[in-house]
C-alpha positions in Angstrom: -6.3 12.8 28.6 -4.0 14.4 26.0 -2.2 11.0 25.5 -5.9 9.4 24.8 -7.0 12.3 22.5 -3.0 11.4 20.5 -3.6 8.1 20.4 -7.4 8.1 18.7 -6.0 10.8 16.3 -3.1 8.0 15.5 -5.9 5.5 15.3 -7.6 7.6 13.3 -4.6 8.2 10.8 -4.2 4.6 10.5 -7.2 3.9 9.6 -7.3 6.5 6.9 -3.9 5.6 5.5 -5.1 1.9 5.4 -8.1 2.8 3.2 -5.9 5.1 1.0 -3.7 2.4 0.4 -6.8 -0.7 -0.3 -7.8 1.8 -2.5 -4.9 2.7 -4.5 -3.7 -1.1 -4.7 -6.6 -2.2 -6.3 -6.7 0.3 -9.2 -2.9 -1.0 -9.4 -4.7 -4.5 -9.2 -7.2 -4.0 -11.9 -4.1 -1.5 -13.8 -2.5 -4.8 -14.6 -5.2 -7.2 -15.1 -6.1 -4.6 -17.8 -2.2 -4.7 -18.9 -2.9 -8.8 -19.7 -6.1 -9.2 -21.0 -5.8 -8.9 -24.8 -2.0 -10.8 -24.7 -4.2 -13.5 -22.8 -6.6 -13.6 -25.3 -4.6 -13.8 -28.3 -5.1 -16.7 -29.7 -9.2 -16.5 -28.9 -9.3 -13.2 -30.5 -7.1 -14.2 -33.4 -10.0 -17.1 -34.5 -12.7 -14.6 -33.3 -11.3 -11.9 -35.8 -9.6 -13.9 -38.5 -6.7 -11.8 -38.4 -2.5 -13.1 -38.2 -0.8 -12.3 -35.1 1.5 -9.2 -36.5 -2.5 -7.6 -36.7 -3.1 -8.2 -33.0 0.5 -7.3 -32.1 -0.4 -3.9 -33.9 -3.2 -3.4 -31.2 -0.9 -4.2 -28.3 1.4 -1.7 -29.8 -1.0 1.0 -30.0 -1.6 0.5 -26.5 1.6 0.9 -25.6 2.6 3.8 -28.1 -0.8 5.9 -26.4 0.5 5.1 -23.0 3.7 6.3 -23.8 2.5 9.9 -24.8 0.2 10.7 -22.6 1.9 9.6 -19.4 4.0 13.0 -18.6 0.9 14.8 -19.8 -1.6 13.0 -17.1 1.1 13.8 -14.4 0.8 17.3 -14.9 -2.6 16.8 -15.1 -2.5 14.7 -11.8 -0.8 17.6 -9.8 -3.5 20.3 -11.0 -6.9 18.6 -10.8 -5.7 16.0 -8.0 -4.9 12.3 -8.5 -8.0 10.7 -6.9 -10.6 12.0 -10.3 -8.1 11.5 -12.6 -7.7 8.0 -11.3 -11.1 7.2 -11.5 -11.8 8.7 -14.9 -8.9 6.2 -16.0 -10.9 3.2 -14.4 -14.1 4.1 -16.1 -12.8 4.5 -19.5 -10.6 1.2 -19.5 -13.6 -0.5 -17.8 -16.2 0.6 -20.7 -13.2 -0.2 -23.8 -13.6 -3.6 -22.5 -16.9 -3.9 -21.7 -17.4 -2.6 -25.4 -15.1 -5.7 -26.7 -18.5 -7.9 -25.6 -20.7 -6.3 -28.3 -18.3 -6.1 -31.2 -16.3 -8.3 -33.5 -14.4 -6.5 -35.7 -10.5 -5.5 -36.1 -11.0 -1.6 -36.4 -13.1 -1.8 -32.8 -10.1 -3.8 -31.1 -7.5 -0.9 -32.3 -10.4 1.6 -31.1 -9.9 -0.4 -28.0 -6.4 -0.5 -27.6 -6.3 3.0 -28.0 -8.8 4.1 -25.5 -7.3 1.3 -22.9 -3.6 2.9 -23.8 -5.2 6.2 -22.5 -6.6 4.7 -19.6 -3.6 3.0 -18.7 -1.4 6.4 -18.6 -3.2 7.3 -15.4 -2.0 4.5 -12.8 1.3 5.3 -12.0 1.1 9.5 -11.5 -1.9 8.8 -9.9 -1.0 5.9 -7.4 2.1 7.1 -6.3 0.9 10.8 -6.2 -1.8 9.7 -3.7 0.0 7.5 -1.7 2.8 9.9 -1.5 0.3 12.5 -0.2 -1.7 10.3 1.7 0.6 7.6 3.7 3.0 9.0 6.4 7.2 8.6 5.8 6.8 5.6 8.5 5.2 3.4 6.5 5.5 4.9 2.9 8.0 1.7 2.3 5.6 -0.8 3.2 3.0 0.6 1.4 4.8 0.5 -2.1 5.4 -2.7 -1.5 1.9 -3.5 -1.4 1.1 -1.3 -3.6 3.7 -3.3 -6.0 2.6 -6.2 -5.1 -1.0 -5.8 -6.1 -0.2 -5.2 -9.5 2.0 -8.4 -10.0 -1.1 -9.9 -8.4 -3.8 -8.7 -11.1 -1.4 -9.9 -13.6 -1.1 -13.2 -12.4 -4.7 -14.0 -11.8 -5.5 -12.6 -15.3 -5.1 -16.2 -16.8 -7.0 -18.7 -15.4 -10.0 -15.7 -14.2 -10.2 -14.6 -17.9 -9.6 -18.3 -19.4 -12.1 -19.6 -16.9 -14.7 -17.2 -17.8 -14.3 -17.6 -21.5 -14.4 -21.7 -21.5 -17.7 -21.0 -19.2 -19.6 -18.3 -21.3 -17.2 -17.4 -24.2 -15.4 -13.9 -24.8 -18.6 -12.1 -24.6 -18.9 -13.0 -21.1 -15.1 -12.7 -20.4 -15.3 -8.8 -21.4 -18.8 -8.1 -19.5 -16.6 -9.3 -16.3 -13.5 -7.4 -17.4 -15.8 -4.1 -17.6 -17.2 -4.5 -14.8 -14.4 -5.2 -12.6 -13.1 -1.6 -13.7 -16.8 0.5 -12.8 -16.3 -1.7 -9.3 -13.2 -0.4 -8.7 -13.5 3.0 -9.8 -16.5 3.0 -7.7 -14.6 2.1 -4.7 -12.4 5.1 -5.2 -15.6 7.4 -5.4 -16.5 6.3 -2.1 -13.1 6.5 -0.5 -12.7 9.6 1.0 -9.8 11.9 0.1 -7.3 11.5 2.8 -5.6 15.2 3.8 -2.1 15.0 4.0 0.1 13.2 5.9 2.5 14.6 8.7 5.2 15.9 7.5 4.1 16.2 3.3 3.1 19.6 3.8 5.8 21.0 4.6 7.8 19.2 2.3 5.3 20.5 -1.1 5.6 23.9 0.1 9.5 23.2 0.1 9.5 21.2 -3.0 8.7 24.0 -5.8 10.3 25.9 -8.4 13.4 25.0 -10.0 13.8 23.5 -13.8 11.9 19.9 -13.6 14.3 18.4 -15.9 17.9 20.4 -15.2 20.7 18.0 -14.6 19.2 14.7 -14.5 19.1 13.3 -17.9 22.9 12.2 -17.6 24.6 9.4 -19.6 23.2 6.9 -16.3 19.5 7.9 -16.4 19.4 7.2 -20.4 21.6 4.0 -20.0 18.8 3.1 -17.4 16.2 3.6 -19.8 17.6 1.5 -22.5 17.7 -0.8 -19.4 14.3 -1.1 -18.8 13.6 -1.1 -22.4 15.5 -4.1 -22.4 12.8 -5.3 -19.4 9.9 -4.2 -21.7 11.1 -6.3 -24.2 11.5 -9.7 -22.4 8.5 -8.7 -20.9 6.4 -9.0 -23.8 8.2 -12.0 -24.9 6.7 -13.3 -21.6 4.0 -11.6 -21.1 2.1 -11.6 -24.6 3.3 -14.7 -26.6 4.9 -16.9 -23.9 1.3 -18.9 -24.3 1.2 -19.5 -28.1 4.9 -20.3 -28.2 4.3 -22.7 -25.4 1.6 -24.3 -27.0 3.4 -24.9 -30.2 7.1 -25.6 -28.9 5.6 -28.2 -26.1 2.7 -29.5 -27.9 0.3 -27.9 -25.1 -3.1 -27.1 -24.8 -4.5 -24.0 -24.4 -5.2 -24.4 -21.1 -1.6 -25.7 -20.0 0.2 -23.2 -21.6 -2.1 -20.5 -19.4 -1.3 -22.6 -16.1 2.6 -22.4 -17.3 2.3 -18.5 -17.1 0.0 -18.2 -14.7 3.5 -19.7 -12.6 5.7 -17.7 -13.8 3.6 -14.2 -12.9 2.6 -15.5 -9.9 6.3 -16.0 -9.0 6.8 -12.9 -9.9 4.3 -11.3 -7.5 5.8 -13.7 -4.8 9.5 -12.3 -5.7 8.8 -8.8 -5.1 7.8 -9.1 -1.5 11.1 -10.7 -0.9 13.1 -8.6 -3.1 12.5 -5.8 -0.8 14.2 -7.5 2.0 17.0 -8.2 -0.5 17.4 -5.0 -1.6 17.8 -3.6 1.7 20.2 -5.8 3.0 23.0 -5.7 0.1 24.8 -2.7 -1.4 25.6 -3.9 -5.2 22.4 -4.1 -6.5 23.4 -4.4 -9.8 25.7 -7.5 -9.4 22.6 -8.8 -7.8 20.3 -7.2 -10.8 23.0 -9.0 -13.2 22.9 -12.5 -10.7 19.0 -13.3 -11.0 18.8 -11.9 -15.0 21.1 -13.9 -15.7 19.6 -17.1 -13.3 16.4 -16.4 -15.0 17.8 -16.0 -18.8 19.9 -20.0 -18.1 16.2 -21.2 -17.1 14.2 -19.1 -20.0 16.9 -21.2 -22.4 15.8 -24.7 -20.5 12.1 -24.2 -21.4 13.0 -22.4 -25.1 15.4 -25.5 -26.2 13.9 -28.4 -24.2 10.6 -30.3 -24.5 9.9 -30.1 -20.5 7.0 -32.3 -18.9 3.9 -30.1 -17.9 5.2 -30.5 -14.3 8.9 -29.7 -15.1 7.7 -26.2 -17.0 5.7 -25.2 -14.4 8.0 -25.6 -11.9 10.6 -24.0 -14.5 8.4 -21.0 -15.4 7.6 -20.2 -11.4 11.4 -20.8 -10.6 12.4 -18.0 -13.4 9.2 -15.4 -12.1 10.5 -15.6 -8.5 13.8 -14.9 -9.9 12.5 -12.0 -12.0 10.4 -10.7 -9.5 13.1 -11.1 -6.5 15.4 -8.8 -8.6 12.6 -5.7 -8.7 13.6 -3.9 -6.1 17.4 -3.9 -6.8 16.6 -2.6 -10.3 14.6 0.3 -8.6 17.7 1.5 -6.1 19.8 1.4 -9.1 17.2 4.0 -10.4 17.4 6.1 -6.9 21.2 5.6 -7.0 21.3 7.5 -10.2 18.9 10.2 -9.4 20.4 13.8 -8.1 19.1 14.5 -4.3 15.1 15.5 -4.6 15.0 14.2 -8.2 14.2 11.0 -7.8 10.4 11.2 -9.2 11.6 12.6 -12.5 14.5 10.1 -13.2 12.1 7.3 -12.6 9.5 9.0 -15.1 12.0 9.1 -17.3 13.6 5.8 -17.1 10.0 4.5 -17.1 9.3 5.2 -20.6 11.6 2.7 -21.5 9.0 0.6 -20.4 6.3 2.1 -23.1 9.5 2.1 -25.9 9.7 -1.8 -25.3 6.1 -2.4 -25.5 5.6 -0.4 -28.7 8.3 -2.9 -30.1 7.9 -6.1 -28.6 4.6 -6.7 -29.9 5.3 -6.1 -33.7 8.3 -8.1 -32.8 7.0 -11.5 -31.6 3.9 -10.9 -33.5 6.0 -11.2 -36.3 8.3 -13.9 -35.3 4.9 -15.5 -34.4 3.3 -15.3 -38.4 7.0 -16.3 -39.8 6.3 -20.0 -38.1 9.1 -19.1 -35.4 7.6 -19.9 -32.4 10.8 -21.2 -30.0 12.4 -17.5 -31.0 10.2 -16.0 -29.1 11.2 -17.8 -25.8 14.7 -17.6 -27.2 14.4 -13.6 -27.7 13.4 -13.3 -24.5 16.5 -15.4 -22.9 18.5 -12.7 -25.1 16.8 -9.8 -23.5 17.2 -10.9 -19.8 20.7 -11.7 -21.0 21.8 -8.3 -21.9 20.0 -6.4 -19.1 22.1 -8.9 -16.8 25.5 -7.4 -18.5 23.6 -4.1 -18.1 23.5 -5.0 -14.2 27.5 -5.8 -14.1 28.6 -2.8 -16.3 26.2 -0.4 -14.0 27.9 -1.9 -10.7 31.5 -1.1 -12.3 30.5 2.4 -12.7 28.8 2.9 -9.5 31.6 1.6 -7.6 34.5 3.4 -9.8 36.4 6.1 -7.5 36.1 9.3 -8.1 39.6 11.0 -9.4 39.7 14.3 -7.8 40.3 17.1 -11.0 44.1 18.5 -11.1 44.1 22.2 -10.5 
């Protein structure tokens, strides 16, 4: 009988766990979607608004520079009010920005926009990991960052061809009704999720975890040379992410459509990459030779597309070869975060490596926006081979130092 009533209660806390984690992934889903939406839209928006692409790199930027600022803020916030409301207030607002995009077509609205959607994005990550954290047991907490991880290299990917579909069927208008939408869905979702109590073993550990100085001792010469590392990522990122389609079309004489369908590949790569790259990153020890191995794999390929006219075939195979690469890698930047991080600290030295992510993103947009309006289009593919080219050296020089011996002091 007692070994029954143990395993319903384990049934039971499966099943909870497994709802928690739906839940969370797909706010991480719609997170990223929301991430790509005005970079996919670019060049519609640009004809819609009649404005150069240094004015729409400005809204990406403010995006960027509000998500930046209020990130630290909402995790405080996170750990008073809980992260379950604060999630869903941060899927309502970004839902209603967009939705609000279908109704108006003027410049100032798309920087109200940005900013509101900036706000909203602050929210995913104290949130998502604060309730998974609390929510899934230490058994499967691996596994379920992976999905978790996984789901937003997913929304990105399917970004694309749903939002290029969408407005080639009904035009932006109907584009942003959907994008909207999606976000109320999902928020409502969360509403009807129930809050899961916490898992075995995570109370003991908050009641353990308190006090202390939250930033004593961890931002060391490492932790701020990982940060320029990710910045680094953020940049070649955006290269990717936000003008990868307009310097497609106008490097490789492509359509629209095409150049979509070329990164559509390369972030669905990515999304297949991570999955593996866990496996990866388990099995080795120098993750940053390997870190230093695939940015560099990916920068030699990034070069191919940015100084060769490729066939349609050729760049999409080239494009999804260099996002499995990039994606594949993930993981083994992440342990070189949690190498670097002081027993019990690794939540802070990712939050603070992280905002190299938001440092990149405030400059990559002006960047290529610019590069863009100055009739430059191949430098944006080329920047972008420069950036995963340095965070590869970053990779090699971070390996020397992790694996340099100690010399014991001389008393």
């Amino acid at each position: 009988m007692a070994a029954e009533t143990t395993q319903a209660l384990e049934r039971a806390a499966a099943a909870s766990e497994t709802r928690t984690l739906a839940a969370v992934s797909a706010a991480h889903l719609i997170s990223h979607f929301y991430i790509m939406v005005l970079p996919v839209m670019l060049p519609l928006l640009k004809d819609r608004l009649g404005v150069g692409f240094l004015d729409l790199g400005l809204a990406l930027t403010a995006f960027n520079v509000v998500t930046g600022l209020t990130q630290a803020p909402t995790g405080v916030l996170v750990d008073r009010v809980g992260a379950r409301p604060v999630l869903i207030c941060g899927l309502v607002l970004g839902g209603l920005a967009f939705l609000s995009l279908a109704f108006s077509a003027s410049y100032g609205w798309l920087l109200v926009v940005a900013v509101a959607a900036g706000l909203a994005n602050c929210v995913y990550h104290p949130a998502d990991y604060a309730m998974l954290a609390d929510g899934i047991s230490d058994h499967r907490i691996g596994r379920a960052f992976s999905v978790h991880t996984f789901a937003g290299f997913a929304g990105g990917a399917v970004a694309p061809p749903i939002l290029l579909g969408l407005a080639t069927w009904g035009g932006l208008e109907t584009a942003f009704v959907f994008v909207g939408l999606v976000g109320l869905l999902t928020a409502a979702l969360l509403l009807i999720t129930p809050s899961p109590a916490p898992a075995e073993g995570h109370r003991a550990r908050h009641s353990a975890a308190g006090g202390g100085d939250p930033s004593g001792g961890i931002v060391t010469p490492t932790v701020l040379g990982l940060t320029a590392f990710f910045t680094l990522l953020a940049l070649a990122n955006s290269a990717m992410n936000s003008f990868s389609v307009v310097a497609l079309m106008a490097t490789h004489a492509l359509s629209f459509a095409s150049a979509n369908m070329a990164l559509t590949a390369y972030l669905a790569g990515s999304a297949a990459g991570v999955l593996l790259g866990g496996v990866l990153a388990d099995r080795i020890r120098r993750h940053g030779d390997a870190a230093a191995l695939g940015f560099g794999v990916a920068a030699m390929i990034m070069l191919l597309v940015a100084t060769v006219t490729l066939s349609l075939p050729a760049l999409i195979a080239a494009m999804g070869l260099s996002g499995v690469i990039f994606g594949l890698i993930q993981p083994c930047r992440d342990m070189l975060v949690r190498r670097a991080a002081p027993p019990g600290a690794v939540g802070r030295v990712f939050a603070i490596v992280s905002t190299g992510f938001n440092i990149g993103g405030i400059i990559g947009p002006l960047l290529f926006g610019w590069v863009m309006d100055h009739g430059s289009p191949r430098w944006v593919l080329l920047g972008a081979v420069l950036f995963m080219g340095l965070t590869a050296l970053y990779g090699l020089m971070e390996e020397r130092r992790g694996t340099r011996p100690v010399v014991p002091a001389r008393s």
